[in-house]
C-alpha positions in Angstrom: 192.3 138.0 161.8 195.4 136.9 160.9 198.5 137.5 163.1 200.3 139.9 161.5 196.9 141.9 161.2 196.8 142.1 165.3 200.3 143.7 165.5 198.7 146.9 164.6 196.3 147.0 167.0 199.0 146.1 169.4 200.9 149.2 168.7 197.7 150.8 169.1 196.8 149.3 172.6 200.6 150.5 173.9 200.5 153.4 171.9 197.1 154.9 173.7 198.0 156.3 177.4 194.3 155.8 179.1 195.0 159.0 181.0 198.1 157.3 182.7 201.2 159.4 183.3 203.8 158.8 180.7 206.5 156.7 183.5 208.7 154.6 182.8 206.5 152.0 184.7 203.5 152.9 182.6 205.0 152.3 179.5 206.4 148.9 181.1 203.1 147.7 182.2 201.5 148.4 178.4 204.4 146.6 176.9 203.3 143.5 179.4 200.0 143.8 178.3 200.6 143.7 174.8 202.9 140.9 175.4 200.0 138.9 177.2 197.7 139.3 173.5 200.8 137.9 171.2 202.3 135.4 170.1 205.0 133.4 172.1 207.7 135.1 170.2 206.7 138.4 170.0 205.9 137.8 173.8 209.2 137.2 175.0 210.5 140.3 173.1 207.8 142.6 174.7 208.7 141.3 178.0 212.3 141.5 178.0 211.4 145.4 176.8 209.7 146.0 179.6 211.8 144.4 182.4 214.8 146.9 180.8 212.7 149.9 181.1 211.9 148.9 184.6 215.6 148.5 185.3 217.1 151.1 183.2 214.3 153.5 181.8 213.0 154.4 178.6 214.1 156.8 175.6 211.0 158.7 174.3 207.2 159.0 174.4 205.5 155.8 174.1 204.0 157.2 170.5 207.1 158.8 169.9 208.8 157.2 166.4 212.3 155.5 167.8 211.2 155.6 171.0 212.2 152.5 173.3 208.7 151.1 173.3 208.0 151.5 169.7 211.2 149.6 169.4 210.1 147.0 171.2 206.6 147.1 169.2 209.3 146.7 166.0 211.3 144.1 167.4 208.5 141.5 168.8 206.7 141.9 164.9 209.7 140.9 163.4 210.2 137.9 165.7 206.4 137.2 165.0 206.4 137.3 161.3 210.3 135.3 161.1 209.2 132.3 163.0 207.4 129.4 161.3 205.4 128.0 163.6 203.8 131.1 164.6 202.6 131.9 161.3 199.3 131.5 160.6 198.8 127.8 159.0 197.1 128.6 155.3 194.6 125.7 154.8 195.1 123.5 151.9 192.8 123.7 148.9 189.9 121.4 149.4 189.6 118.8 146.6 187.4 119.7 144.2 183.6 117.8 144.3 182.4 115.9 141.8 179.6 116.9 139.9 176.4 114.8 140.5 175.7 112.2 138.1 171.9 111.0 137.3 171.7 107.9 137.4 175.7 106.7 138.2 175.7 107.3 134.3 179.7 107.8 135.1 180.2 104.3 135.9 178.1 102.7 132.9 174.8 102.4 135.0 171.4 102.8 132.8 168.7 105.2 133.7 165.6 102.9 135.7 163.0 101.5 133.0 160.0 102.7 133.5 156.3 101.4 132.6 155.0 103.4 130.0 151.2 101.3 129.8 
């Protein structure tokens, strides 16, 4: 999976409650653990989130659309997807084989002779 693919199961990991209450330091504690599965980017950004919510609280539901934590979610994919060397390295095109050759005949080499008595 690439990268960018896991963002959505991110969102889906904070967005899911588990049956815990909807606190401030519930939605903190998914932001962290989202933060622990990214990138180093996107980390930082998650974690920063979460230690303002701790400090100051959260606006919305943690599925809620605008909601501090989906915000966050926002944020740390942008951060993910504009940084270079987190982006997932695309291999190079392998050089293309050569087909075989009986005999070398590519470099002027004559089938074996073989006795015909």
């Amino acid at each position: 999976m690439t990268q960018t693919a896991l963002l959505p199961l991110l969102l889906l990991a904070a967005a899911c409650s588990g049956g815990a209450s909807d606190t401030n330091e519930a939605q903190a504690d998914k932001l962290d653990n989202a933060a622990e599965q990214s990138t180093p980017e996107a980390a930082e950004v998650l974690e920063q989130q979460a230690d303002a919510i701790r400090a100051n609280g959260a606006d919305g539901a943690m599925g809620q659309p605008g909601s501090t934590v989906q915000d966050a979610m926002a944020k740390a994919g942008e951060a993910q997807a504009t940084n270079a060397t987190g982006a997932v390295q695309v291999p190079s095109p392998t050089p293309q084989s050569k087909q075989a050759v009986p005999h070398g005949a590519e470099k002027g080499n004559p089938p074996p002779k073989t006795d015909t008595k």
